[in-house]
N, C-alpha and C positions, 0 to 999 in steps of 0.2 A: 291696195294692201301691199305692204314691204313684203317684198321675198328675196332669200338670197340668190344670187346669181353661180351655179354651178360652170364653170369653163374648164377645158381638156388643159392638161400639162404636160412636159417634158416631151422629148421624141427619143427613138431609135436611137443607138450606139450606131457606131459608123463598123461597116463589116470589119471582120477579122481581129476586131478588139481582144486582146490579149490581159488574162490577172496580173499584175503587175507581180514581181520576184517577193519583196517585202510581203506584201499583200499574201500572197500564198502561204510564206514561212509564217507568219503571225497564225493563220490558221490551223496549220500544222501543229504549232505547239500547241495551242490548244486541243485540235483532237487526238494525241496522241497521250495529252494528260487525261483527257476524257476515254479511252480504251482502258488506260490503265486502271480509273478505279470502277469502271464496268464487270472489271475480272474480280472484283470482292480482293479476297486472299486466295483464289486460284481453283482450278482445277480439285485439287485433292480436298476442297471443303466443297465443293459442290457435292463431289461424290459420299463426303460424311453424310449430308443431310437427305442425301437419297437412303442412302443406310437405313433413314430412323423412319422409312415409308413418307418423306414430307416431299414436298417441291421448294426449291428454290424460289425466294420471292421473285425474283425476274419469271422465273416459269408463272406466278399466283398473277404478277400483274397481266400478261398476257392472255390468264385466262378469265381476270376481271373485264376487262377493255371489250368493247363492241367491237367485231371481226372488222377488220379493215381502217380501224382508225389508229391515229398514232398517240404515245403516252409522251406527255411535255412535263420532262421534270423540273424541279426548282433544286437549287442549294447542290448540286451534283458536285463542287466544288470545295464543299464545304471539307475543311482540315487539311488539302491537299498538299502535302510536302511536309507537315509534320509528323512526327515520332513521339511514341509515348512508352511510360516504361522501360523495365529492363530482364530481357533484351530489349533496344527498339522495336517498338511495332507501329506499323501505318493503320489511321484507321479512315480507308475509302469512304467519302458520300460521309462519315460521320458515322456510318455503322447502321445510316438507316436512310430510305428509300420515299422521296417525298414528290408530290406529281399530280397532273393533271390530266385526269381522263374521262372517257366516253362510256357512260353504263348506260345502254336504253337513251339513246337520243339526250342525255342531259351529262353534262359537264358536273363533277367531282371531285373533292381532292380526296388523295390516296395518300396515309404516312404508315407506311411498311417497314419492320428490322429487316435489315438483312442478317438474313442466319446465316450466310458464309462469313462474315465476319466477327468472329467471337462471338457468335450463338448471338446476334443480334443485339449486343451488349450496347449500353449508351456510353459515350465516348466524352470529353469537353468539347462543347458546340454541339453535343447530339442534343437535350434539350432547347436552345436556341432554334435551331434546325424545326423540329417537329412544333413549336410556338410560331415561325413565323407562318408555317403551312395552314396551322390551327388561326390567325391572324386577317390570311388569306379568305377563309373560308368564312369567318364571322363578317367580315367585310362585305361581302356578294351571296353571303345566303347561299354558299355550297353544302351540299349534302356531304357530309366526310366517311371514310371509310376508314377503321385501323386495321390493317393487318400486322395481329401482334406474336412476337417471336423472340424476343427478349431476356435475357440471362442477367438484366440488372446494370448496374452499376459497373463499369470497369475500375473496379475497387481502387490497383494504386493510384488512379485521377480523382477519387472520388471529390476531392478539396477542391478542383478548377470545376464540377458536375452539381454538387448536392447543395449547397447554399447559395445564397446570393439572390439578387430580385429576379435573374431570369436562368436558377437553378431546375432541379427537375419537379419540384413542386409547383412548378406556374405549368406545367402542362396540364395537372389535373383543375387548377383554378380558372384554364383555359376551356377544358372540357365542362368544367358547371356554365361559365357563361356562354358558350354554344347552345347548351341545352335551355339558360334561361331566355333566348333571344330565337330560342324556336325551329334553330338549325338540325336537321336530322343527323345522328350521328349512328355509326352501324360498327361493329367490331366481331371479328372473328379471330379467334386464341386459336391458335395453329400449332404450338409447339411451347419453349419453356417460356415462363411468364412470373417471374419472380418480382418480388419487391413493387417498384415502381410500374414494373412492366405491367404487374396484378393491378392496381390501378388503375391504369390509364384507360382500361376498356368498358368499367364499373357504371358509368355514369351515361353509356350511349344507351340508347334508345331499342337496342337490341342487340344480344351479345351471344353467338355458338361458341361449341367448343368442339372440336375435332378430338377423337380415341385417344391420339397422339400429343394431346394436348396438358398442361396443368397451369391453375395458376397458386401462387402461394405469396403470404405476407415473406416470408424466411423458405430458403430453403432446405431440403432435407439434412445435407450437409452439416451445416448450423444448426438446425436441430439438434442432430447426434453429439454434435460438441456439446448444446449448452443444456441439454435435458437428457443424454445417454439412451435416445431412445435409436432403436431399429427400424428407421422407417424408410420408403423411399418420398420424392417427391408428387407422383401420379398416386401414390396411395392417398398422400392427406390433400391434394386439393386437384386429382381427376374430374373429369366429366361428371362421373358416381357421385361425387360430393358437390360437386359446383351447379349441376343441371336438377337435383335430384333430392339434395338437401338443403346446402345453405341457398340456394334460387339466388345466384350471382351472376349465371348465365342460364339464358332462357331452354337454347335447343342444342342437341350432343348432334354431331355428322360424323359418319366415318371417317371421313377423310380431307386434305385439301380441297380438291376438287368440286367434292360435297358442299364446303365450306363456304367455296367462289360460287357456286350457283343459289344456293339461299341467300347472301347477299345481292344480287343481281336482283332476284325474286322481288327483293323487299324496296329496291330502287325502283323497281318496274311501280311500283303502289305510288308512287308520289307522285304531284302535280307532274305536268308536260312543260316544257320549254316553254316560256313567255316569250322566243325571238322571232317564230313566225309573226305575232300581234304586233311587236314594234317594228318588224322591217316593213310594217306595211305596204305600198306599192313599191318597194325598193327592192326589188332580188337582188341577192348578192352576185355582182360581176366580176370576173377575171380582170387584171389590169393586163392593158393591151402591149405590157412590157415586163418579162420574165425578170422574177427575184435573181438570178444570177446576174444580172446585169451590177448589181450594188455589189459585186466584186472590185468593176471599174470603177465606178464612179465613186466610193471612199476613197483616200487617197492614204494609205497607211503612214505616209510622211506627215506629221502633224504639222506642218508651217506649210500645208499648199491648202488651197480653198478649193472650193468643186458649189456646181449647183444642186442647192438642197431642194427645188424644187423637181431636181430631177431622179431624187430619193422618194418624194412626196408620188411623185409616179408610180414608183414599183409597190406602194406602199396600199395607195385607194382604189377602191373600185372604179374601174374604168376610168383610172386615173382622171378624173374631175374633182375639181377644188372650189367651195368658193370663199376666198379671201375676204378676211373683213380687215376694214381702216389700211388696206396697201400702201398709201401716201405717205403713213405718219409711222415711226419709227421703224425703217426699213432694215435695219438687223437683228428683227424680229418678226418674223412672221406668223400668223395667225389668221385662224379659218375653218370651216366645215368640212369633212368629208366624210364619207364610209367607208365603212370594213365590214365584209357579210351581211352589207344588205344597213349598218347601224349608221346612225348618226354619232360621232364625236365629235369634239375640239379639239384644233391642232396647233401646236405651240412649239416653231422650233427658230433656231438660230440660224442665220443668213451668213458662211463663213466668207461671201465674197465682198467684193468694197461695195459700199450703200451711198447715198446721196447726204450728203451733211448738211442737216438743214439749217446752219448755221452760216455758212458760206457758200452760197448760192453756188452751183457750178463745178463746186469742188465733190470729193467722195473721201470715205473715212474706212478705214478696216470693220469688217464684217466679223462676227463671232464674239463679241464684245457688247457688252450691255449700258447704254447710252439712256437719257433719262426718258426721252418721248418712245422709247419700246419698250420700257419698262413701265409707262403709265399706258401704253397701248396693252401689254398684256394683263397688268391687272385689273381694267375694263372690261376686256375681253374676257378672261376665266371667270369672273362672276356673272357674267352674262349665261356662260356657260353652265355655272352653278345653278342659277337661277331659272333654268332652263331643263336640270336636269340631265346636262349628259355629261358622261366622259369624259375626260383631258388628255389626250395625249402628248406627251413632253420630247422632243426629239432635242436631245442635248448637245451640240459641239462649242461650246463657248471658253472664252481663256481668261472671261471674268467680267468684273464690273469699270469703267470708264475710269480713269484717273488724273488728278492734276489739276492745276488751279480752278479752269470749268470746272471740271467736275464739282469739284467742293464748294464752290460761287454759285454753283446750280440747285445744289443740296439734292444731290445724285443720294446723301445717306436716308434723308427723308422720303426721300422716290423709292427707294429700295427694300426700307421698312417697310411702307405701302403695301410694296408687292409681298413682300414677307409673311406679312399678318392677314395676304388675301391670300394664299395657298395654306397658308397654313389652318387657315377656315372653312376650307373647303367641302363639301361634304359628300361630292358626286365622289363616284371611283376614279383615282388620276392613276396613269401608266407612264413611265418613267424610260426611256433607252437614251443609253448614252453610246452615242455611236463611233465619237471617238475624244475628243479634248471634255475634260469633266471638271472645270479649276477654276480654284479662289472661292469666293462667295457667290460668285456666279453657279456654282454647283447648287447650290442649297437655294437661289434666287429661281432658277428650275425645276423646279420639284425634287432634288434630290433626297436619297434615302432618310436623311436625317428629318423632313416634313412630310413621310410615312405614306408614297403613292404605296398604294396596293400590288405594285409591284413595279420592279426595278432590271432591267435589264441592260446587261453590256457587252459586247462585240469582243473579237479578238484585236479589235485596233485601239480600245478604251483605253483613256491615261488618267485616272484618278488620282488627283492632289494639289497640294495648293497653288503652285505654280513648278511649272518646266523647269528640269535640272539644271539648264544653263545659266535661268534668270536666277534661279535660286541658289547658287553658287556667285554668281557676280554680286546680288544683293549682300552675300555675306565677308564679301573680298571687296564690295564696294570703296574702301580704304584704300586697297592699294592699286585702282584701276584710274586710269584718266579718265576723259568724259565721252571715249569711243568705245570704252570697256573693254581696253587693252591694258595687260600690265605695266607698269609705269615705270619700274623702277630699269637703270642700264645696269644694275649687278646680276651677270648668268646664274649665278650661284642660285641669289634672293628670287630669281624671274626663275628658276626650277621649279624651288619651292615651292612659289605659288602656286604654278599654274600644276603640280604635280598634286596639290593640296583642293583647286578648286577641279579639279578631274575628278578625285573621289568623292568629292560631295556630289558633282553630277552624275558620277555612277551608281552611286548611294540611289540619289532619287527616281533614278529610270530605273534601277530593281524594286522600289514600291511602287512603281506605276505600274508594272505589268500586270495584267488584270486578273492573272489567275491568282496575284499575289490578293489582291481586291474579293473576289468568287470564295478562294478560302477561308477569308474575315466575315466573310452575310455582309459583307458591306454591299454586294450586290444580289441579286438572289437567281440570277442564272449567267454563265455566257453561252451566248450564241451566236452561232453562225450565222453571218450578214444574210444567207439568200434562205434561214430560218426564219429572220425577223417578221416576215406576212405570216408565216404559221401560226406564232405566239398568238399576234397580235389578233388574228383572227377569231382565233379561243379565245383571247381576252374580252373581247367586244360581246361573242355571244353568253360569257359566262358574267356580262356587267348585267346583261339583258334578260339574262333566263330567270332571276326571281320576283315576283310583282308583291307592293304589297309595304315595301319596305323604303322605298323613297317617292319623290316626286317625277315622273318624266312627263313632261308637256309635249303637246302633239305639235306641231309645227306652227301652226297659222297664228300661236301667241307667242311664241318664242321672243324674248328678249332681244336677240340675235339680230331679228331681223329688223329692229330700230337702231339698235348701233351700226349696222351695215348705211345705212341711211346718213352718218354725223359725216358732214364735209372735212377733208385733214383743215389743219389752221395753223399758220404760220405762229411760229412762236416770236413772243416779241423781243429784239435783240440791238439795244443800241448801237451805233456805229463803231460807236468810242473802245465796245469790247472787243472789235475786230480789230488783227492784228491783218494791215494787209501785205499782202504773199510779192514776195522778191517778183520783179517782172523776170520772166522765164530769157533766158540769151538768143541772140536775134537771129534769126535766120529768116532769108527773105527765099523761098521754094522755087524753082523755076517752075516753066509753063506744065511739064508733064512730073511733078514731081507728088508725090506722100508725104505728106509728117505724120509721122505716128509720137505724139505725146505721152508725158508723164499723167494717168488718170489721178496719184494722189502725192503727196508730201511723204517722201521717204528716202531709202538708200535703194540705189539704182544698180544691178549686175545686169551684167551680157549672157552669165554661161550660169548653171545651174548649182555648179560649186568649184571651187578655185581650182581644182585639177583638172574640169572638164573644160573641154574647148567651146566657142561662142555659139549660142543659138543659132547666129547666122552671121556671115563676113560680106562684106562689100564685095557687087561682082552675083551674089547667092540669090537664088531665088524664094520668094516667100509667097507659100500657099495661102489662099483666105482659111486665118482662123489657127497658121502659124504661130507659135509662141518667139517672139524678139527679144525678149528680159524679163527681168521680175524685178518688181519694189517691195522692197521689206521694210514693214512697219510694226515695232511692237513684236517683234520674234515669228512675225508671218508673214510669207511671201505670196504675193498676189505677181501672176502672171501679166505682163504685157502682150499683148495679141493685136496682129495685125486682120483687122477685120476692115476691108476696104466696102463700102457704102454699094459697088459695082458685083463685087465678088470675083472680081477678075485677079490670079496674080502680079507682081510683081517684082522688080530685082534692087536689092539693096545698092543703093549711093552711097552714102556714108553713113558713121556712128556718131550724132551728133552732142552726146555726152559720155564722158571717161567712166568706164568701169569703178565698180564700187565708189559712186562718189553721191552726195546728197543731192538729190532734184526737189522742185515743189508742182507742183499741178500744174500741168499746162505747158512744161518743159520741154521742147522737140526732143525727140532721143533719135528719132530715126527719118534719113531722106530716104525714100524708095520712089523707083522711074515705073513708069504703069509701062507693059507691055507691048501697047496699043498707042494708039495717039491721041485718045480719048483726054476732056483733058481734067482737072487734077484733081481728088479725094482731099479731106484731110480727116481721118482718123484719131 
């Protein structure tokens, strides 16, 4: 019987590894944008709502959540940098508090107002916001929770809030289909609850109402305008009225607190976790390499590569993998592994060069989507499907192949392919884009737009169609040669330009930054790289915890384990379509010498950027596993590395090709004399 074959991955950082400068700053801004809208609108509204005997919804989550566990919000992004009204006002989170938590050993979602924010008022994107949570939850059969607090409509937006197909009326259309799909839903009125707000809790499956509480179609306010009556709002739809007469809410609590522990209560009544049953002999293991370590190993410079297999370590239990089809489309990788004990599919990009199985011998840029890993992944995720588990997407790709192959290959029909098999997918997919998120390669990954159940992105994420540089020269293309250098000898006109394609690429590095992305629900959280095992781990057991609702096959039928089984196959490629490669310039090594070779077809540097001085000079010695140059292909630099076969070092002889100039595979670039008298390497 086929079984997959499980093998350990990645090793140890080398001691003293230090977060790179970039890398830190990238984090920074992010958390410093996340302290800010943790503060609501401050201090002085915290203390309002103490006033009125309530708690703060950050106090109500804390005393929802099982002691010792942590709350993972979504959408915390959401609105971030814009102003509304006048005067301006910010409105934090969107004015409401959306999240994943721990009641009684089962996973939850929680969409709470925040009443330091304009009495917990919906904002533009505050309906969005609370539909993708609601989204979430019909997906995976979460039990949901409203804690409602809400003042309505932030009336002067009400025009960007109350109509349209994802106005605030699809929240309640959300709440009937939770309920017709058998989702438990629980709500507790905590304070004002006007309009929409009075709605939204109508339809759960059990509804308190706290002293402090009311809810009302209109409030008192409007009343008094439109009927001159003297009333308040806790008179015409308190507790007295809501629990007592019109039965809109079942149970009155005195208080908050009251409020958190009858829902608790009523969570405590429902099924247990289904993830002991499916982790069956599999306890969940520690990976044998600390999430901080994916500080190093991303490289916040988006044109260097890194192994993602050594992501894939911080990432599984005990960092074991097993790879299906390795042979056949190597800048995509795909395969088994677990998170807490579960089985998922793993689906990421390969950003370093891969073996092109078009020209035996040669390698091709990594992160890039080629036809045979793209007919490997959509193989493999309906296997997946098929099979019942998970997809997880780890994204760094800068797009799909281009150029006459490509189009002679019908790269558009391979693509399609894969397009129409994610998009049919019916398992739960998870989505992190860990740092390059571009072109159609975005959306050939699961991206947001093919609806994984959830979407996650890092402080290094760049979302958009292509790179500011490419996409400035693409549109100055006219006036560049064919090195995509300005052309013309007039200073004046060579100002212009390059003064002109500057802003365009400034232009599009301010919408790549990801918070610009977190703000739009284009993504639905960022996070911290050495969070990513957190999420992910919630993720898995919250795909796991409800039975009942789809397919999961136990192992010994899995699909899986007959495509692990298919031999790679050469694809078949006439002679005639090779184009063959300039013989590389001669050099004949002496007895104790190195050639370290060009590994692919690119532009060849010495130093890392034109003000910096060389990797290494004639005379210099290089350690096993030194960096010599890099080749840039395609807007990505892939390192040169002296990795001698011995491990021994040795000292450079000459630079046997000129900076910045075009190599092709196989090119010496570098003589190095071995230490020893051993005799020669060639690298």
């Amino acid at each position: 019987m086929a079984r997959l074959s499980y093998r350990p991955i990645g090793h140890p950082l080398p001691p003293g590894a230090t977060i790179p400068d970039d890398t830190q700053r990238a984090h920074c801004h992010v958390a410093q944008a996340r302290d800010e809208i943790n503060r609501g609108w401050g201090e002085s509204y915290d203390e309002r709502v103490k006033k009125k005997n309530k708690l703060t919804t950050r106090e109500r989550l804390q005393l929802l959540a099982d002691p010792g566990t942590a709350l993972l919000p979504i959408g915390t992004f959401v609105n971030h940098g814009r102003h509304f009204g006048k005067p301006p006002r910010t409105a934090p989170a969107a004015g409401v508090i959306t999240a994943f938590a721990v009641v009684h050993q089962r996973y939850i979602v929680v969409i709470a107002n925040d009443n330091t924010v304009a009495s917990g008022a919906w904002w533009p994107q505050s309906p969005e916001k609370i539909q993708r949570a609601q989204q979430i939850a019909l997906r995976l059969r979460l039990p949901v929770i409203y804690l409602v607090d809400c003042s309505g409509l932030f009336l002067p937006e009400q025009a960007n809030t109350f109509p349209g197909a994802l106005g605030a009326g699809r929240i309640f259309k959300q709440n009937a289909e939770l309920s017709a799909a058998g989702v438990p839903q629980l709500a507790a009125v905590m304070g004002d609850c006007i309009a929409g707000g009075a709605y939204m809790p109508i339809i759960s499956d059990k509804v308190f109402m706290t002293e402090q509480a009311y809810m009302v179609i209109a409030g008192a306010a409007l009343i008094k305008g439109a009927k001159s009556q003297a009333i308040t709002s806790h008179t015409i739809g308190g507790p007295n009225v809501h629990v007592h007469r019109s039965l809109c809410a079942d149970q009155r609590v005195p208080d908050d607190p009251a409020a958190i522990a009858h829902l608790r209560r009523e969570i405590a009544k429902l099924p247990t976790s289904a993830v002991p049953f499916y982790r069956q002999q599999d306890p969940p293991l520690p990976s044998p390499y600390p999430a901080q370590d994916l500080y190093h190993l991303l490289p916040a410079d988006h044109t260097r590569s890194y192994d993602m297999r050594q992501v894939l370590a911080r990432l599984l239990d005990g960092a074991l993998f097993a790879e299906v089809l390795p042979e056949r489309g190597q800048e995509i990788i795909t395969g088994i592994g677990h998170i807490s004990g579960l089985a998922l599919g793993i689906v990421a990009n390969d950003p370093e060069l891969t073996a092109d199985p078009d020209r035996p011998g040669q390698s091709r840029p990594g992160a890039i989507l080629y036809r045979d890993g793209i007919d490997k992944t959509a193989a493999f995720v309906r296997a997946c499907d098929d099979d019942g588990l998970p997809i997880l997407w780890l994204q760094d790709v800068a797009g799909f192949d281009v150029g006459p192959d490509a189009e002679s290959q019908g790269l558009l029909g391979h693509g399609s392919n894969l397009l129409y098999t994610i998009a049919t997918l019916q398992v739960p997919v998870l989505t992190v884009l860990l740092r390059k998120a571009s072109g159609a390669g975005y959306y050939a990954m699961a991206g947001r737009p093919f609806d994984p159940v959830l979407q996650l992105a890092t402080p290094l994420t760049r979302l958009a169609v292509m790179e500011g540089r490419t996409l400035a020269i693409g549109a100055f293309h006219t006036k560049l040669d064919d090195h995509f250098e300005i052309a013309t000898t007039d200073p004046q006109e060579r100002a212009t330009i390059a003064a002109a394609m500057h802003a365009v690429e400034a232009q599009i590095e301010s919408d790549m930054d990801p918070l610009r992305a977190a703000a739009n629900l284009d993504v639905d959280e960022l996070v911290d790289l050495a969070q990513i095992p957190a999420y992910l781990n919630a993720m898995l057991q919250m795909c796991y915890q409800s039975t009942g609702h789809r397919r999961i096959k136990n192992r010994r039928i899995w699909s899986l384990n007959t495509l692990a089984l298919y031999p790679p196959t050469a694809r078949p490629c006439a002679a005639a379509d090779l184009e063959p490669a300039p013989p590389p310039p001669h050099h004949c090594p002496a007895q104790d010498e190195i050639l370290v070779c060009a590994p692919i077809d690119g532009l060849f540097f010495r130093r890392p950027n034109p003000d910096a001085p060389a990797y290494l000079n004639p005379g210099e010695t290089a350690q096993p596993g030194a960096v010599l140059g890099l080749i840039e292909v395609m807007k990505l630099y892939y390192e040169v590395r002296f990795q001698p076969a011995n491990g021994h070092p040795a000292r450079l002889v000459t630079c046997l090709a000129e900076d910045a100039v075009a190599v092709t595979a196989g090119t010496p670039l570098f003589a190095l004399r071995r230490l020893d008298s051993q005799p020669v390497d060639q690298v």
